[in-house]
C-alpha positions, -999 to 999 in steps of 0.1 A, spaced: -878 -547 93 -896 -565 118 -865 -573 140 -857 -536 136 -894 -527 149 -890 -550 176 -852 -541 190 -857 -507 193 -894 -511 209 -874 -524 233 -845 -509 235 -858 -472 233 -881 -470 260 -850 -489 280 -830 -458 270 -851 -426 277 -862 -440 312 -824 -446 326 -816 -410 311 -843 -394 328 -838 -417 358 -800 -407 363 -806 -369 350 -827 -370 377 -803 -383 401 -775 -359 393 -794 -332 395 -809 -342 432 -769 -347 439 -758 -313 426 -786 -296 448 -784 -316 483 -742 -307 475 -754 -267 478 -786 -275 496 -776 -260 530 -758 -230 514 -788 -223 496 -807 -226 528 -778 -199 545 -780 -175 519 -820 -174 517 -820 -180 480 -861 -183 472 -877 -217 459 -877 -199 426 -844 -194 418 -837 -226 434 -859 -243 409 -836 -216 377 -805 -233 388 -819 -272 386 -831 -263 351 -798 -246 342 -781 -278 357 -801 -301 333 -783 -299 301 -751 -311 319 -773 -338 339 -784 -352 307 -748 -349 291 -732 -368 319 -761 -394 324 -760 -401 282 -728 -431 287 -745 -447 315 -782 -447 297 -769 -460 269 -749 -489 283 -774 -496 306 -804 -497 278 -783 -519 257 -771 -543 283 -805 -547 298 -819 -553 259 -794 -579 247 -795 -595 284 -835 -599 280 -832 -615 250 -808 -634 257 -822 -646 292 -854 -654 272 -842 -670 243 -848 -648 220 -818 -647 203 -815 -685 203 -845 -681 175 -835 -652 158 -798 -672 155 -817 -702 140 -834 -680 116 -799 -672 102 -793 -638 112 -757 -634 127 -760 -611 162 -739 -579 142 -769 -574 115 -795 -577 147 -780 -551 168 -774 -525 136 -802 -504 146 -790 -508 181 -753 -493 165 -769 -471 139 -789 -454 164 -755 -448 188 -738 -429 164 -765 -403 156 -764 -399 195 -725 -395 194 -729 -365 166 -760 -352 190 -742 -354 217 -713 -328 204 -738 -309 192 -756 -310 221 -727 -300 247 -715 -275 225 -741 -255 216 -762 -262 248 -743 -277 278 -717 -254 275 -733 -218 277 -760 -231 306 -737 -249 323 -715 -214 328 -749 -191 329 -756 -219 356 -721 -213 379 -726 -174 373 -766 -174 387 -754 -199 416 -723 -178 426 -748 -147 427 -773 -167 449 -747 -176 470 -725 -139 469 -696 -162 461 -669 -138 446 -638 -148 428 -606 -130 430 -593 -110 399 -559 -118 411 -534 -127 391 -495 -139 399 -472 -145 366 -488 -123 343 -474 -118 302 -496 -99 287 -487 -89 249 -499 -55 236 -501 -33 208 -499 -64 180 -469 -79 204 -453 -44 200 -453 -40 240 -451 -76 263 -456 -72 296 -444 -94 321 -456 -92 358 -448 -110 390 -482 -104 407 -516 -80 397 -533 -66 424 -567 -61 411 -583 -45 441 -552 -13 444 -549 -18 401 -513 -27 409 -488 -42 390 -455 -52 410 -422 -71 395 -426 -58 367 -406 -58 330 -417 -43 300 -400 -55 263 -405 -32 239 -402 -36 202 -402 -26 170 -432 -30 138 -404 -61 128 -403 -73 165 -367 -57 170 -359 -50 205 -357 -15 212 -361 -13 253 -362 -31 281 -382 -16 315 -376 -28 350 -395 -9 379 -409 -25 411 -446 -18 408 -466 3 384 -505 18 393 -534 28 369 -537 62 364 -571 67 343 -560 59 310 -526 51 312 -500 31 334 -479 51 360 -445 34 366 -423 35 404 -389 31 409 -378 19 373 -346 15 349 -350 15 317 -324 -1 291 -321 10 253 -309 -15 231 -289 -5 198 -283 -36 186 -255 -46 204 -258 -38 238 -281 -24 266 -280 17 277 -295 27 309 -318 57 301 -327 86 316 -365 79 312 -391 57 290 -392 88 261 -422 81 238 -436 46 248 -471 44 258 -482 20 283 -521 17 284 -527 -15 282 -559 -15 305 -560 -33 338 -584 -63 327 -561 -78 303 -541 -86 338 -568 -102 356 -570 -137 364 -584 -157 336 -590 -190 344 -598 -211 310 -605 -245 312 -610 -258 273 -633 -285 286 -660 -257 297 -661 -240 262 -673 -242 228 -654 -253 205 -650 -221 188 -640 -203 218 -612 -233 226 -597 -225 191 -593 -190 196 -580 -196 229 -555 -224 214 -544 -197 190 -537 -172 218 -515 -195 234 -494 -200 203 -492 -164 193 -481 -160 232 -460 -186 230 -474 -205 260 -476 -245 263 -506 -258 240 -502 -299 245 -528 -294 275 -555 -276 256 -552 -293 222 -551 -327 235 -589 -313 255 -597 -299 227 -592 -328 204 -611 -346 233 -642 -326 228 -644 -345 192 -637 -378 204 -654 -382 245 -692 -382 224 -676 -416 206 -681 -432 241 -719 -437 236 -707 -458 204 -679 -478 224 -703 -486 253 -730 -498 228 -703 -520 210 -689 -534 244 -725 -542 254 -727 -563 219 -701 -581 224 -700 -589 262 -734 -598 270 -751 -632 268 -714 -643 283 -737 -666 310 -765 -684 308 -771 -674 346 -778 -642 360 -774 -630 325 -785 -589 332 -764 -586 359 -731 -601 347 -736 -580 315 -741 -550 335 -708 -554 352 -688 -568 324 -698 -536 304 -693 -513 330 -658 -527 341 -649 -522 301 -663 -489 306 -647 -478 333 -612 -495 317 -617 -471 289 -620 -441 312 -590 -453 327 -575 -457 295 -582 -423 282 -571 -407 315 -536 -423 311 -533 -413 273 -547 -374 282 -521 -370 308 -494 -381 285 -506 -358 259 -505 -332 284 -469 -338 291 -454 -342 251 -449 -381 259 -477 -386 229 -490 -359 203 -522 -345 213 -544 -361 187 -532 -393 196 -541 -388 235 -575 -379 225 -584 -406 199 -560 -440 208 -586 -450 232 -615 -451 206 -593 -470 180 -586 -494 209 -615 -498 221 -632 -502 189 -608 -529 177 -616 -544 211 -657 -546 208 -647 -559 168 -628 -587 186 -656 -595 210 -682 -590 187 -664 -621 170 -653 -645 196 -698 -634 208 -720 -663 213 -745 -664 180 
């Protein structure tokens, strides 16, 4: 108990200051990046001062890795540069039961941390683009080319070459419609369509009735409705990585009942479980790569552990994209580097001076 007492005394303190430390510097990065728009656009010291505190739940997300590695380098290096561990060695306690707390303590942060960026990081982090865009009177287009919009419980599937959001325009347009068993009844081709109040008001159209074996060109579109309203057509731009995970399953979902491509957003989505096991990896690494010299001991740990670290970025940037592409199954993209990675710090942590 007394080792424990006396590891994370000093490894604690280590901790907290480098993640305030580099919070601190992210945050100053993110406001000289807008500091002269800010400056343009007159925003007041006030709101200013709103968008840095939005900001800091993502500072402390992305400064978490690097507080962690460096707190547990800079522990382990001390002791080692001191001698420390040369005694507690002696005493008969192998390096893997000293650093436990040290390990223990790393994978409550790795729960906290998803916790922490889903249920915080996430919804300031998007308050915090939405506040900044209205300082700065940035607007985003509405937009939208290649639109398939399903509607009616996939009943009616629109499918449209550009949306003009401005003129509530649709042009290059088909409509499919079908049947409560998803039969095919008719098939609309017109070269734009505008919103009318409630419904959609189509120019210049064909429309072909199917019977089952072949298309007939009708006279006109009979009974079917088309009031889908204009917003489903707007540009949606959804990124998994800047939602909860709740929200990333329904979106996942949408794209399967759509039957869009889903190897991009599962592979993020499965990411979002396994990115917060990077505070355990780097912890681990630390273990077992420091105390590798008996000179300059701090900073040779600091940059063995950050060259693993920045290897397992690497890593997981090469497995992501082949997720993203079918070369790999999502949940293999996402998790191989941890397994690796972890087998890795297991072989270190064995081959480590004791």
């Amino acid at each position: 108990m007394t080792f424990v007492k006396y590891l994370l005394k000093k490894f604690i303190p280590a901790f907290l200051g480098s993640l305030m430390f580099f919070a601190m510097v992210l945050e100053l990065v993110d406001i000289l990046m807008n500091l002269w728009s800010f400056i343009a656009e007159k925003v007041p010291f006030t709101g200013v001062l709103y968008v840095m505190l939005l900001y800091l739940p993502k500072s402390i997300s992305f400064a978490l890795p690097i507080s962690v590695l460096f707190a547990s380098a800079y522990t382990l290096s001390d002791l080692y540069a001191k001698n420390e561990l040369t005694v507690i060695f002696a005493s008969g306690l192998p390096l893997f039961m000293f650093t436990l707390p040290i390990l223990i303590f790393s994978i409550f942060l790795t729960f906290l941390s998803f916790w922490f960026e889903d249920r915080v990081v996430v919804p300031t982090y998007a308050k915090k683009v939405e506040v900044q865009n209205e300082f700065l009177n940035v607007v985003e287009s509405k937009n939208a080319d290649s639109v398939v919009v399903l509607s009616e419980n996939s009943r009616v599937i629109y499918k449209a070459d550009f949306y003009d959001d401005a003129k509530k325009r649709l042009t290059g347009l088909y409509i499919l419609v079908r049947d409560d068993e998803k039969r095919l009844q008719s098939v609309i081709r017109a070269n734009s369509a505008y919103w009318q109040t409630d419904k959609w008001a189509i120019v210049d159209y064909t429309c072909y009735n199917y019977d089952g074996s072949t298309f007939r060109i009708g006279k006109n579109i009979g009974d079917i409705v088309l009031n889908e309203p204009p917003e489903s057509f707007q540009k949606v731009v959804v990124s998994v990585e800047t939602i909860s995970v709740e929200e990333a399953r329904t979106y996942i979902n949408y794209l399967r009942r759509a039957g869009l491509p889903t190897n991009e957003a599962m592979s993020v989505y499965y990411k979002k479980y396994s990115f917060p096991a990077v505070l355990f990896i780097v912890v681990f690494l630390s273990i077992g790569l420091s105390g590798k010299t008996r000179k300059n001991v701090l900073i040779v740990s600091l940059v063995l552990c950050a060259l693993a670290t920045v290897l397992f970025y690497v890593t997981q940037m090469i497995t992501m994209l082949f997720a993203k592409f079918g070369y790999i199954p999502p949940l293999v993209g996402a998790w191989f580097p941890v397994v690796l990675f972890t087998f890795l710090s297991v072989v270190l942590l064995k081959f480590s001076r004791t």
